[in-house]
Structure formats: structure tokens, C-alpha cells
Backbone as numpy.savetxt, mean C-alpha at the origin, in Angstrom:
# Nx Ny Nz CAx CAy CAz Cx Cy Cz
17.29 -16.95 2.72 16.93 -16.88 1.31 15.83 -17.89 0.98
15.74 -19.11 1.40 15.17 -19.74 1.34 13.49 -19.59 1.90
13.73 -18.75 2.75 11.93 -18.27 2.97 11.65 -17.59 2.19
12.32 -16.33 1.73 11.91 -15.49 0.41 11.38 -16.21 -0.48
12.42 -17.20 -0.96 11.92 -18.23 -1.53 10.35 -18.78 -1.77
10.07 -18.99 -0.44 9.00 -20.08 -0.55 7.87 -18.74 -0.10
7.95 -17.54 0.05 7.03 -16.76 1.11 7.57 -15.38 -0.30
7.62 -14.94 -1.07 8.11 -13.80 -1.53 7.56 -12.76 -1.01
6.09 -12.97 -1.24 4.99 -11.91 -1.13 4.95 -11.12 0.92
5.95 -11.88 1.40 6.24 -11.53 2.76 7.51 -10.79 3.05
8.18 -10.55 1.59 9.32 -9.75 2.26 9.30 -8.47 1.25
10.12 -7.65 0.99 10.36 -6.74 0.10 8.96 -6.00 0.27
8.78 -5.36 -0.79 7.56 -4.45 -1.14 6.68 -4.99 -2.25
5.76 -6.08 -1.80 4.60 -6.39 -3.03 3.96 -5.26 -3.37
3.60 -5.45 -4.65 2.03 -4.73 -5.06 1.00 -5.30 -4.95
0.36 -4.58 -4.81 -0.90 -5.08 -4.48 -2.02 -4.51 -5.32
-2.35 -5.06 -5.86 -3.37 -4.43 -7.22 -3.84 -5.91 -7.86
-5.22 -5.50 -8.52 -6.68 -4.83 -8.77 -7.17 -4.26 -7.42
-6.74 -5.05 -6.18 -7.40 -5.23 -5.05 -6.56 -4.72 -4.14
-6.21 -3.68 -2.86 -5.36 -3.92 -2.08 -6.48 -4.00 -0.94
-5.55 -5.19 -0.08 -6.10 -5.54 1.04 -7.34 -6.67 0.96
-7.96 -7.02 2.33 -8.85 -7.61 2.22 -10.38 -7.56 1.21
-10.84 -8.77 0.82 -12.11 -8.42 0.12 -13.06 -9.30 0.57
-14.10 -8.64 0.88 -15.26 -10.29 1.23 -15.09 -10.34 2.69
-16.45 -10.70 3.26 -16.16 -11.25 5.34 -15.52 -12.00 5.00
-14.67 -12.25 5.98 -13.66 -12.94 6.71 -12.71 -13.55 5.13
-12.30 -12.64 4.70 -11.70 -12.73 2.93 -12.32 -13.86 2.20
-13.55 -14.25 2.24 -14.38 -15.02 1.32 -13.96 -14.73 -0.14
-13.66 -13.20 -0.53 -13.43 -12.25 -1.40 -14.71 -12.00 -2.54
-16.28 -12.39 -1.74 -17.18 -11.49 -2.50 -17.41 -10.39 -2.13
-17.90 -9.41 -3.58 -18.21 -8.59 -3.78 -19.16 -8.26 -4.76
-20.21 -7.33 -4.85 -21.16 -6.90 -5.68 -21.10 -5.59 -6.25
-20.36 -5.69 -7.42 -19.93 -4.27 -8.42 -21.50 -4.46 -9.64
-21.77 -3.02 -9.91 -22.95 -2.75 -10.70 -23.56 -3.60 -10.99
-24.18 -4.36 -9.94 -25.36 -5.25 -9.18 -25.08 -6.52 -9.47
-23.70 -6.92 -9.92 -23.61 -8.60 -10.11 -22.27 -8.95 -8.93
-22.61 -10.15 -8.93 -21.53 -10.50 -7.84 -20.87 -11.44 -8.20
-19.42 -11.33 -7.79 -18.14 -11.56 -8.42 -17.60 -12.08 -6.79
-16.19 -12.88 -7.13 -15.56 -13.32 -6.01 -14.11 -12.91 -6.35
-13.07 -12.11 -5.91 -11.96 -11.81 -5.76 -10.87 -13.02 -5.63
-9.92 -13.49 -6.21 -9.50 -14.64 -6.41 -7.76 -13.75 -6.91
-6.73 -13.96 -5.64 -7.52 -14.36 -4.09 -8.06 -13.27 -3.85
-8.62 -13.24 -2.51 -8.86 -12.57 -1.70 -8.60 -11.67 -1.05
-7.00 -11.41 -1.01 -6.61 -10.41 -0.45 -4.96 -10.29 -1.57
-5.26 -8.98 -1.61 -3.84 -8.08 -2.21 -4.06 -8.14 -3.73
-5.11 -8.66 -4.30 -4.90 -8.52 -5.49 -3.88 -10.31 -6.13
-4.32 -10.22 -7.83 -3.52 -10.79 -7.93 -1.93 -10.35 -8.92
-1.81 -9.26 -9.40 -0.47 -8.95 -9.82 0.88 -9.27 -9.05
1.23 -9.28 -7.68 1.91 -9.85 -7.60 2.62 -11.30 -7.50
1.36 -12.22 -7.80 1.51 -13.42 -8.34 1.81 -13.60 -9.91
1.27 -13.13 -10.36 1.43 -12.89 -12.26 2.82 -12.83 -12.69
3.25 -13.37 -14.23 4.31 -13.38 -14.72 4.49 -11.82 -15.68
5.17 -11.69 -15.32 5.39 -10.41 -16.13 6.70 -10.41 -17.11
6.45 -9.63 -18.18 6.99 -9.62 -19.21 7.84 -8.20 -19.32
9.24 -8.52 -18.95 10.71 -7.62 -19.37 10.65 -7.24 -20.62
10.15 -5.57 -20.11 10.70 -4.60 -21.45 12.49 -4.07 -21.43
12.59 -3.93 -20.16 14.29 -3.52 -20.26 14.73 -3.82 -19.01
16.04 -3.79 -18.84 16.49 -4.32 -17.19 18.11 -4.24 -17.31
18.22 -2.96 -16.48 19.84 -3.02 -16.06 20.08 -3.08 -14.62
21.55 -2.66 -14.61 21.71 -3.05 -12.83 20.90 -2.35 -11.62
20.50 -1.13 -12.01 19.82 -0.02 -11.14 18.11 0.25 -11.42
17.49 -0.67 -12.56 15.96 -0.81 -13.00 15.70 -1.80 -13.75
14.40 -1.52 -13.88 14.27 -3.30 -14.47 12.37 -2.58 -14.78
12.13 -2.78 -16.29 10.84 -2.50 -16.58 9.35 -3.01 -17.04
8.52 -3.67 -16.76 7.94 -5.04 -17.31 6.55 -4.23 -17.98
5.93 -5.56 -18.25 4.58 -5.11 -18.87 3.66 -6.89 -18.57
2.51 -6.46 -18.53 1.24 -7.42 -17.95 0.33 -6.96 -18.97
-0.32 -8.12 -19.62 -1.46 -7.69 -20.70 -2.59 -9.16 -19.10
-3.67 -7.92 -18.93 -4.89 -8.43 -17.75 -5.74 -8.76 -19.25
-6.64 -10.14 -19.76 -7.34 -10.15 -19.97 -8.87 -11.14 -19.72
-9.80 -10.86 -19.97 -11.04 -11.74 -19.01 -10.84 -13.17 -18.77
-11.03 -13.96 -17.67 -10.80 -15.29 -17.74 -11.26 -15.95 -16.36
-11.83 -16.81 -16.18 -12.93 -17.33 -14.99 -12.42 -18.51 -14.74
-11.31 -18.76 -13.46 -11.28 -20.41 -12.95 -12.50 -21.39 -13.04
-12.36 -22.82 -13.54 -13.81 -23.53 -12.77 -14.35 -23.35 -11.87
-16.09 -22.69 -12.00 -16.63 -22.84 -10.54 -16.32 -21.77 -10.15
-16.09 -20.35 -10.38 -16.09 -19.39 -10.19 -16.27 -18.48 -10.99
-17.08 -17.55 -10.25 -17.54 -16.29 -11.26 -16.19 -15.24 -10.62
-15.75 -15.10 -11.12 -14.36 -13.77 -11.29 -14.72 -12.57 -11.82
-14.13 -10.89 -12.00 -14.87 -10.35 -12.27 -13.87 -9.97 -13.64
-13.85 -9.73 -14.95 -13.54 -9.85 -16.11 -12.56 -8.87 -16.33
-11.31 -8.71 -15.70 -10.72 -7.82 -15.69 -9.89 -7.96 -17.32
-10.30 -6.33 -17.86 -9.53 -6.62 -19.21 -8.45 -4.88 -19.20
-6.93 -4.89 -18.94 -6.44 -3.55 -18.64 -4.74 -4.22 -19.10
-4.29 -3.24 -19.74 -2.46 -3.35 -19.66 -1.97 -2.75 -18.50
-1.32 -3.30 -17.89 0.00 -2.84 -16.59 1.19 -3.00 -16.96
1.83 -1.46 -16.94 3.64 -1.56 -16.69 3.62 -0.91 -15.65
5.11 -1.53 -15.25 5.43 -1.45 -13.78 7.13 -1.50 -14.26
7.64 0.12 -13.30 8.86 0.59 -13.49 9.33 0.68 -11.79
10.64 -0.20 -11.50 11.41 -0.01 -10.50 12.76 0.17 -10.03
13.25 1.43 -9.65 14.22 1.83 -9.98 15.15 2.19 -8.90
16.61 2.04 -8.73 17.02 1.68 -7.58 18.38 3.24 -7.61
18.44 3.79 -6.38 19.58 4.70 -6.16 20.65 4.57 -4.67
21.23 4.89 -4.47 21.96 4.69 -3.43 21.13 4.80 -1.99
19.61 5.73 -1.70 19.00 5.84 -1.01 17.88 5.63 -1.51
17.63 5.53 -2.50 16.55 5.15 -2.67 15.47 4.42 -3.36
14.30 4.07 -3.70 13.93 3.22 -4.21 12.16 3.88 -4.71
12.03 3.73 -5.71 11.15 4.08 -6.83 10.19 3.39 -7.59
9.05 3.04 -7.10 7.98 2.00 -8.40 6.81 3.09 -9.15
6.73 2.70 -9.85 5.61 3.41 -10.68 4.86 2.28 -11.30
3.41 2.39 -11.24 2.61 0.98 -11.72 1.34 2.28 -12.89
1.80 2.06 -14.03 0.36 2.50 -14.96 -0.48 1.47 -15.33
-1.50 1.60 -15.30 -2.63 0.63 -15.25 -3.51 1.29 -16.80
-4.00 0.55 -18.16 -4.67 1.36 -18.84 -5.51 0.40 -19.32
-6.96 0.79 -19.35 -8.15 -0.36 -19.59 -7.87 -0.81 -21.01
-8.53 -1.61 -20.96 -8.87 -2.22 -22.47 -10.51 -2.45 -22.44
-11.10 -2.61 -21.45 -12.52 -2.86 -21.81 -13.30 -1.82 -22.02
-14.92 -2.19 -22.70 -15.50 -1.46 -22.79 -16.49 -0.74 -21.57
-16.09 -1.33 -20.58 -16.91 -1.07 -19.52 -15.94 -1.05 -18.41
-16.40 0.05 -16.86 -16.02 -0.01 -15.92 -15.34 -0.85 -15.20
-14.36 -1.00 -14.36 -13.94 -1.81 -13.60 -13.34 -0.97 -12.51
-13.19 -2.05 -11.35 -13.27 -1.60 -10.11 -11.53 -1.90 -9.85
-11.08 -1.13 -8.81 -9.91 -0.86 -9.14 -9.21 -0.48 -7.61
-8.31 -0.81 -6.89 -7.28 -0.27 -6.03 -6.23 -0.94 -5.77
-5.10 0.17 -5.32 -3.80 -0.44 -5.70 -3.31 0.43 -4.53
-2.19 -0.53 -3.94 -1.35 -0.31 -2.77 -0.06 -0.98 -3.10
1.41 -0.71 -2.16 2.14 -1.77 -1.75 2.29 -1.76 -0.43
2.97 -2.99 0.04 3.28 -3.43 1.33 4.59 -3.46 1.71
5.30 -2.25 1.80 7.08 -2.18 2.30 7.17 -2.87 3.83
7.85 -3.91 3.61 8.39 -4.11 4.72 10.11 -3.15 5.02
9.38 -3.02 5.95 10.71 -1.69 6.60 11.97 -2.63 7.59
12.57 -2.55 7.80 13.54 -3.11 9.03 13.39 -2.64 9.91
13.26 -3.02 10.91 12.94 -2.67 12.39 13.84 -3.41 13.42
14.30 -2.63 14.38 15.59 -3.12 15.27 15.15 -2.97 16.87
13.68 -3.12 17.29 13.40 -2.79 18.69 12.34 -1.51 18.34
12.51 -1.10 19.07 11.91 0.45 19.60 11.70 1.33 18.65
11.19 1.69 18.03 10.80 2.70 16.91 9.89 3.92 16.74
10.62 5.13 16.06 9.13 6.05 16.22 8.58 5.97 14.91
7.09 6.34 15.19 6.43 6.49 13.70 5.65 7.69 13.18
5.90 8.02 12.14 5.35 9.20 11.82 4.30 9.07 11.21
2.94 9.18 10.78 1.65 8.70 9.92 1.20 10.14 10.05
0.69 11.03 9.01 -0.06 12.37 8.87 -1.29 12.01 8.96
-2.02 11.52 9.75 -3.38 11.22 9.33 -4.35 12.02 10.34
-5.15 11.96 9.59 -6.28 12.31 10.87 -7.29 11.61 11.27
-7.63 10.57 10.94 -8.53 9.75 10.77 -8.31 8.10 10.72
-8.61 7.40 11.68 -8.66 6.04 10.96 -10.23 5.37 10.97
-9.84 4.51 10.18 -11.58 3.36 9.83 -11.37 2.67 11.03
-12.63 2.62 11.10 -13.44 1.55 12.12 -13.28 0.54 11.38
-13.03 -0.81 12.35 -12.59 -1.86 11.56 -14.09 -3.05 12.00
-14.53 -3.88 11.74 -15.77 -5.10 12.07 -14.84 -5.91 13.16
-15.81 -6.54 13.21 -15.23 -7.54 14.15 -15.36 -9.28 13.96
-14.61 -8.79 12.28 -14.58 -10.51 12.01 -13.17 -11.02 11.75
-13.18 -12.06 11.72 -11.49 -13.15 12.22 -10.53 -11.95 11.32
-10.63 -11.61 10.13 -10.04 -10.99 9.07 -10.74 -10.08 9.41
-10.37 -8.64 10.03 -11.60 -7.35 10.30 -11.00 -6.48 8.80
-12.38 -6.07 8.17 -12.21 -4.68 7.19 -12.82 -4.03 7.83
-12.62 -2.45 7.05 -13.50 -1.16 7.23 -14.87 -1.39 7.64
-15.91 -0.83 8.21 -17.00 -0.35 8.50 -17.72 0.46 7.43
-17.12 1.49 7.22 -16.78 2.44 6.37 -17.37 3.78 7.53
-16.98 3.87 8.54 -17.58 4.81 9.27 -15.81 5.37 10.05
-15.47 6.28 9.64 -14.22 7.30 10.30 -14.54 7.67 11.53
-13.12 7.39 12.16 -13.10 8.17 13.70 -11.93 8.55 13.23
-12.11 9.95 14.53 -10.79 10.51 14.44 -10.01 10.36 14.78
-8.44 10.46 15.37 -7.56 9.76 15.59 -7.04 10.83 16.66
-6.47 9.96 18.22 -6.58 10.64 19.42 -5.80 9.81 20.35
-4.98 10.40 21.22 -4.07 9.61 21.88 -3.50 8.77 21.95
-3.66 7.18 21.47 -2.29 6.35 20.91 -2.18 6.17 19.24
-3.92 6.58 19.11 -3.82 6.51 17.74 -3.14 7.70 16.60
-2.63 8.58 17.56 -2.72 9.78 16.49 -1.02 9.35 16.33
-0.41 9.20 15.05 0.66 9.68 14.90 1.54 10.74 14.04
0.50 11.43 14.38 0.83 12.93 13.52 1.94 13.58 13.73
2.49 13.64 14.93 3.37 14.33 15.18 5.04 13.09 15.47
4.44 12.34 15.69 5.75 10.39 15.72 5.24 10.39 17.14
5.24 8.72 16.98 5.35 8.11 18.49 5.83 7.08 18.38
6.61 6.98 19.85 7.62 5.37 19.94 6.49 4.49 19.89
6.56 3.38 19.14 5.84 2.33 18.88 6.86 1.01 19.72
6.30 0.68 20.88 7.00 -0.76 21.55 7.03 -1.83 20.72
7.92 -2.70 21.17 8.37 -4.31 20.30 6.58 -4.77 21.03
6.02 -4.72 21.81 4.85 -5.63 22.54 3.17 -4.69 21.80
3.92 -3.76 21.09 2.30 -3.23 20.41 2.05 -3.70 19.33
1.14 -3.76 18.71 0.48 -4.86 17.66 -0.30 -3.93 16.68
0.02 -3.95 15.45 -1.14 -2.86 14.90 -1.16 -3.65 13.18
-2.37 -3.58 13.20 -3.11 -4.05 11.66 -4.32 -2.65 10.90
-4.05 -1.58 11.56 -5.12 -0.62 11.50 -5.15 0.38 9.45
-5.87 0.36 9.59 -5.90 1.85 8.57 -6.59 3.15 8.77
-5.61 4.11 8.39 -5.56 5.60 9.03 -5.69 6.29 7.53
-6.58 7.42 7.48 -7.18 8.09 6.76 -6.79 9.50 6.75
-7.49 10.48 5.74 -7.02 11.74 5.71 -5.72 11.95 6.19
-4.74 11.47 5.18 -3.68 11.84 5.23 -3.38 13.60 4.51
-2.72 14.28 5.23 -2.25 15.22 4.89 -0.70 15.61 4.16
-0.34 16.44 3.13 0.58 16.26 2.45 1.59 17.29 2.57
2.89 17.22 2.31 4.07 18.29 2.68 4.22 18.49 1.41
4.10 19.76 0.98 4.63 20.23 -0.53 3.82 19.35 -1.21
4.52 18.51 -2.43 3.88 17.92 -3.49 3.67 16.35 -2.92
3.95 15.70 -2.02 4.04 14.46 -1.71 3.42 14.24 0.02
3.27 12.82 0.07 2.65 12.88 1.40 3.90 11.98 1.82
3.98 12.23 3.33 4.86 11.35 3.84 4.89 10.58 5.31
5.18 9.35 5.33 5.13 8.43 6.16 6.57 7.77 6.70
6.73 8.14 7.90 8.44 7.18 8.52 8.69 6.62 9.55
9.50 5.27 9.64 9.76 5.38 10.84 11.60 5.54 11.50
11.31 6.00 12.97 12.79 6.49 13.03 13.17 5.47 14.19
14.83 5.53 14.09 15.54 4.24 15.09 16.47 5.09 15.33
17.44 5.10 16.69 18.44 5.79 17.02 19.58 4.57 17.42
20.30 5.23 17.35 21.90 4.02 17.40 22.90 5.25 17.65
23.80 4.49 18.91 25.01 5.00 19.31 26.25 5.16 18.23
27.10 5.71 18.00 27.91 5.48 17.53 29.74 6.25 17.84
30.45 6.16 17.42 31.54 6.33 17.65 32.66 6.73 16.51
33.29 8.07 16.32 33.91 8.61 15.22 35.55 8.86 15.57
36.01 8.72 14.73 37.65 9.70 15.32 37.29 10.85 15.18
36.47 11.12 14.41 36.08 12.96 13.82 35.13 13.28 15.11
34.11 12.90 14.95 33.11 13.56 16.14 33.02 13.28 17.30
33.80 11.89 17.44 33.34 11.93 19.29 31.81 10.73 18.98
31.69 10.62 20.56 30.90 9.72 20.08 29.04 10.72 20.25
28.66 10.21 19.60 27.43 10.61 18.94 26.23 9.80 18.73
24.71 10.37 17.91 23.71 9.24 17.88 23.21 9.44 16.45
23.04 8.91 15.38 22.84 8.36 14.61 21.09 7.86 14.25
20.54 9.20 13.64 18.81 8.73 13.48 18.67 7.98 11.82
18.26 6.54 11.89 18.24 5.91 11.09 16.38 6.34 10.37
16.24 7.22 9.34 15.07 7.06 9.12 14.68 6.29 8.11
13.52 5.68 7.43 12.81 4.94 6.74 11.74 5.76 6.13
11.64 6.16 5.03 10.16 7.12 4.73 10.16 6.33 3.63
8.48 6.44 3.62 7.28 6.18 2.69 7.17 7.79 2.25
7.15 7.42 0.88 6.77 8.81 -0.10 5.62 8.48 -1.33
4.83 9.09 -1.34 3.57 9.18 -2.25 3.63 10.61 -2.96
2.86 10.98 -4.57 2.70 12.07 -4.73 1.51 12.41 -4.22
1.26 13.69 -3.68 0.25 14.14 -3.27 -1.00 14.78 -4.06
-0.99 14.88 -5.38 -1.65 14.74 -6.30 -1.20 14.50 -7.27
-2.21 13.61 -7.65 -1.92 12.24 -8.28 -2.57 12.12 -9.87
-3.65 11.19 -10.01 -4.42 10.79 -10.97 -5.64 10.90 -11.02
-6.14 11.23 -9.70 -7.50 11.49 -9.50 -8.26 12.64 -10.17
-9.17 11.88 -10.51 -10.06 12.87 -11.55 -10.62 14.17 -10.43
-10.65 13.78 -9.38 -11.01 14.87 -8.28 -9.99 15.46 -7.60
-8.97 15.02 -8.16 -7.33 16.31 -7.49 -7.40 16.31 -6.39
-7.04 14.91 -5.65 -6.95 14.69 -4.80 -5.86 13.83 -4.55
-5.13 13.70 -2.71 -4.43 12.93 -2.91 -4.78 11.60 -3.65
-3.68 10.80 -4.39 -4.18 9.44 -5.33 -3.83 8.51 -3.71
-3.14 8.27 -3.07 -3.34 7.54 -2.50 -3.79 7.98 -0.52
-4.88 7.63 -0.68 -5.24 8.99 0.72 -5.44 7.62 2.31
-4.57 6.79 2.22 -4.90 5.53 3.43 -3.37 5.22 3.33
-3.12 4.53 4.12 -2.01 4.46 4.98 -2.09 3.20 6.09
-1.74 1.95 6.22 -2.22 0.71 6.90 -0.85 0.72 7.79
-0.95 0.67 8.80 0.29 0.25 9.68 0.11 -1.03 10.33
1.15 -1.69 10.15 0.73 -3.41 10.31 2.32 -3.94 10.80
2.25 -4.24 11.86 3.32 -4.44 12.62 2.99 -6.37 12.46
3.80 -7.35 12.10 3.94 -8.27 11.67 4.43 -9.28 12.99
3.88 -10.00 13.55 4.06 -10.96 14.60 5.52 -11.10 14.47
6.51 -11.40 15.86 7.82 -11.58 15.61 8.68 -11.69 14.57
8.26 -10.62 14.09 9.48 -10.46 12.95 10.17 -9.08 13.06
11.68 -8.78 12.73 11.91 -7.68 12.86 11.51 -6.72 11.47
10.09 -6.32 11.60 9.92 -5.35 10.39 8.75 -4.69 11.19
8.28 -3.80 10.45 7.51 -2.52 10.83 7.27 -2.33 8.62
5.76 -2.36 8.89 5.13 -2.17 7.63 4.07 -0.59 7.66
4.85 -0.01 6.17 4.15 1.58 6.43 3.18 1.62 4.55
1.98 0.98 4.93 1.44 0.49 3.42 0.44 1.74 2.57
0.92 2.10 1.74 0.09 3.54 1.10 -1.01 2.60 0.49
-2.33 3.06 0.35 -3.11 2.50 -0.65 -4.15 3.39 -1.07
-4.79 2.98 -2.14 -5.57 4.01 -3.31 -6.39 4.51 -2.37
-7.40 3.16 -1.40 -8.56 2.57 -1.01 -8.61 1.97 0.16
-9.31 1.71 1.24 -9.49 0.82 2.50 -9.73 -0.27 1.75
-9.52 -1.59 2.81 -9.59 -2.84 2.40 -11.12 -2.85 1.77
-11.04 -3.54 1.47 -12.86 -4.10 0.73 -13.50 -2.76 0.43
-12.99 -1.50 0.03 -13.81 -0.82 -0.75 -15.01 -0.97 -1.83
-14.59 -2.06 -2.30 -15.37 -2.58 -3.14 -17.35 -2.68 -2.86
-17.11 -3.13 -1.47 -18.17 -3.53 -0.74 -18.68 -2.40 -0.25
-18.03 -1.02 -0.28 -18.42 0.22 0.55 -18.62 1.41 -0.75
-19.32 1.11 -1.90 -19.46 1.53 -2.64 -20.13 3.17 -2.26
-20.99 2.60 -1.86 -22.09 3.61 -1.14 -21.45 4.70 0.06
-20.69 4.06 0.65 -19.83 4.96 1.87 -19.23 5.66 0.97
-18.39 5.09 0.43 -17.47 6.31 -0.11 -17.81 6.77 -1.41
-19.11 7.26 -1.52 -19.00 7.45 -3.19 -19.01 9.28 -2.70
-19.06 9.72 -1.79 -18.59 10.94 -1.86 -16.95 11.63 -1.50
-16.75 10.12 -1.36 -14.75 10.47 -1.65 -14.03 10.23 -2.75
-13.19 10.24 -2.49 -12.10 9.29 -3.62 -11.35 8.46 -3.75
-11.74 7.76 -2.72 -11.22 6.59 -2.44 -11.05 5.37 -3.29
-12.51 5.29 -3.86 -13.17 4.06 -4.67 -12.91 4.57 -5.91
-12.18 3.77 -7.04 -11.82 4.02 -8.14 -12.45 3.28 -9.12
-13.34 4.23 -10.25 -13.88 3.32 -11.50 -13.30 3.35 -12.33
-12.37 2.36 -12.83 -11.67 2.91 -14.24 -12.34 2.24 -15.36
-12.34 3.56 -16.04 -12.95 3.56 -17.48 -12.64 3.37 -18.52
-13.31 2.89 -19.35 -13.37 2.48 -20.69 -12.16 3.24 -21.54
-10.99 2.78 -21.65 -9.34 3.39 -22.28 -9.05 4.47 -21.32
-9.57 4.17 -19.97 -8.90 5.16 -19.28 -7.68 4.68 -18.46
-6.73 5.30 -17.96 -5.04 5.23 -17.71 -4.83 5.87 -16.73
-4.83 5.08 -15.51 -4.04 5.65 -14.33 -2.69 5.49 -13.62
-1.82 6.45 -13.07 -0.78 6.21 -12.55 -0.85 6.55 -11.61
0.65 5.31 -10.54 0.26 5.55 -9.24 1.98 4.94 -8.72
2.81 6.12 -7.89 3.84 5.64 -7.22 4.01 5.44 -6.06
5.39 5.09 -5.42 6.15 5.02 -4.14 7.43 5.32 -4.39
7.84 6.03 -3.21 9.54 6.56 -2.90 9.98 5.62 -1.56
10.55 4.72 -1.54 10.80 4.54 -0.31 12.86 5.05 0.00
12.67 5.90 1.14 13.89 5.87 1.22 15.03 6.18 2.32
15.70 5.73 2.40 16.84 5.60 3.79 17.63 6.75 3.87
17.25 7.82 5.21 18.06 9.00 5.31 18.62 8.63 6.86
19.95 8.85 6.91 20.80 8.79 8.00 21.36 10.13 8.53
21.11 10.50 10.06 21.24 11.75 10.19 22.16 11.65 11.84
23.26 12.49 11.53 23.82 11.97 13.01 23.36 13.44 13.78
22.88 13.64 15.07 22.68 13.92 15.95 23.33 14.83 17.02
């Protein structure tokens, strides 16, 4: 408890918004939005999950807040003037687990915008993983690597389209693209198997799954999936396995130009209001 404590933003499922992921070489966190340049503070994930937020309602199974974002510049730093209301709804069921984050401007002008979270999953050894993607970013090659903004396709260890056992000794910080969607939602899991033993069945095996759930169209003014990236980030000796949806690749910000023929990069506008969820949830299936 005591690391939660001192580390929050390392366990559970942060959000991650204005910003998800890295911003700036080596997370310096500049960036140059409609030709002025601004520094991301911090640098990586945004800052809402540091922020105090303000309880609109809260019982045993949800709990509902609200964030008034308005312009404001540390000493010695140019920041970029974020002026927007955020509520954020999270809601808890026997399997499962539910956030919804609406974001609605207040300024008169554009702002730059992406939002992810970071589920840490439980992980017990050996795991398979499921990712729909077809695509991941090319990453740079600095201490902190972001996007390129140049896609490859995804091909023999990288593809996990169909699940692959992921070893305790593989290492992954990557982001995977063109995700594809089942019905109304896209989906991401990973699976664990365990022995077990019944008076009823005999003994048997037990598939512990973990899914990441997104809607598959979303908010996008282009009807598209809202969150179309997917970061798999396997965390130095720890037992977790991280399956992270996000709006945007890291430092989008900086790849203005790459992606302005996707939808990746989000301008939100002047009283404009976007929403954006996660399902995470635990299905147990015996075998």
C-alpha cells in the first residue's frame, strides 16, 4: 500500500490526458501547435491525473468528479493555455470496470488534445496477448523513443492479431496501429491458464482473461474509431502486463503534418465536447 502510496500513477489505470504519452525528444515536452511553441508540463501522460478533482456524487460501486482546466503558466515557462471542463465517471460491477472522461472547451480557440489510459493488468508468468492491429509506428532512437510517424506493418512477433504467448524475458514499450473492431467496440486481452480442481468437474483448466474494451465509433468528427492505437508496455519486473488504448501516438503533437490525413490528431474546438471510454474486464472460462 505504501508504494501506491508514494507511486499512484504506477498502479491501477491512470488517465492520461491533454497529452497521452511522451511529448518533446527525449520528453523535453516541446512542441509547436499553430506556429508557437509551448512546453508540455509534464512531459509525459498529461497532467489530469495529477489534478484535484471535484466530487459530484460517489457511492460504493461509482464515484463522479468534475475539473474546471483554466489558462495558467508556471515561472519560466511558456505552457500552452489550456481552457476546457472535464468530468470523469467510474463505475465498478462484479466483472467489470467502466471510465468515461468528457472533455468540453471553454476557449475561443483550438487546442490540441489526446487522451489515453494506462491499465495495469495482473500478470502471473506466461501470457497470451491479443492486439487487432495491423500496424505499428516506427519508434526514433532516442533514450525516451516516440513515433517517427512513418507505419510498418506488423509481421511475425509483432503481429498479435490472432494472440501470442508473450514470455516473462520479452520486453515491449511499442505502439500498434490500425486497430480493427468486433461489432461496436474494439478489443484488446490478455489470457493466463491455471489448473484447477472441482468435486463437480474433475480436474480441469481455467482461462483467466483480461480485456481492454473501447467503442469503436466514437466522437470523431470522421467516424472513426475514437481511439485507433493501442501501446503494449510490459513493465520491468513487475508482475503486470499493460494493454493502453489511446486517441493518438505519443508526441502527436509534433507529427502534425504526418497525420493530418488521419484521425489521430485531435483539434478541439471552440465549445466543442468530446467523449471518450474504457471497459476493462475479467472473464473466467473453464476449459
Amino acid at each position: 500500500m505504501s508504494r501506491i502510496a508514494q507511486r499512484p500513477g504506477s498502479y491501477g489505470m491512470p488517465l492520461l490526458a491533454p497529452f497521452a504519452g511522451r511529448v518533446g525528444r527525449n520528453q523535453n515536452g516541446m512542441f509547436i501547435y499553430a506556429g508557437v511553441q509551448y512546453r508540455a508540463n509534464p512531459a509525459r501522460h498529461g497532467f489530469l491525473r495529477d489534478s484535484r478533482w471535484n466530487v459530484i456524487n460517489a457511492a460504493n460501486d461509482s464515484i463522479s468528479c468534475s475539473l474546471e482546466v483554466r489558462p495558467g503558466s508556471p515561472a519560466g515557462e511558456s505552457v500552452f493555455p489550456f481552457e476546457f471542463d472535464a468530468n470523469y465517471s467510474v463505475s465498478l460491477s462484479i466483472q467489470e470496470l467502466k471510465c468515461v472522461l468528457t472533455i468540453t472547451s471553454r476557449a475561443a480557440y483550438k487546442q490540441p488534445l489526446s487522451v489515453g489510459w494506462h491499465p495495469y493488468l495482473a500478470r502471473n508468468g506466461r501470457c497470451e496477448i491479443h492486439i487487432p492491429a495491423g500496424a505499428r509506428w516506427q519508434l526514433d532512437r532516442e533514450a525516451e523513443p516516440t513515433p517517427t510517424g512513418e507505419l510498418l506493418r506488423v509481421s511475425g512477433r509483432d503481429d498479435f492479431r490472432r494472440g501470442r504467448a508473450l514470455s516473462e524475458q520479452e520486453h515491449w514499450d511499442d505502439i500498434f496501429s490500425d486497430l480493427t473492431a468486433s461489432g461496436q467496440e474494439t478489443h484488446a486481452w490478455s489470457d493466463e491458464y491455471c489448473a484447477n480442481e472441482t468435486h463437480v468437474t474433475g480436474r480441469s483448466r481455467t482461462r483467466i482473461r483480461r480485456r481492454v474494451s473501447v467503442p469503436a465509433v466514437g466522437n470523431s468528427r470522421r467516424g472513426v474509431i475514437s481511439m485507433p492505437e493501442m501501446q503494449l508496455y510490459t513493465p520491468i519486473g513487475r508482475a503486470a502486463i499493460c494493454l493502453e488504448p489511446l486517441s493518438a501516438p505519443p508526441n502527436n503533437v509534433n507529427l502534425g503534418t504526418v497525420l493530418s490525413h488521419r484521425a489521430d490528431s485531435i483539434d478541439l474546438l471552440p465549445g466543442e465536447t468530446r467523449q471518450f471510454e474504457i471497459r476493462v474486464t475479467l472473464e473466467l472460462q473453464e476449459i
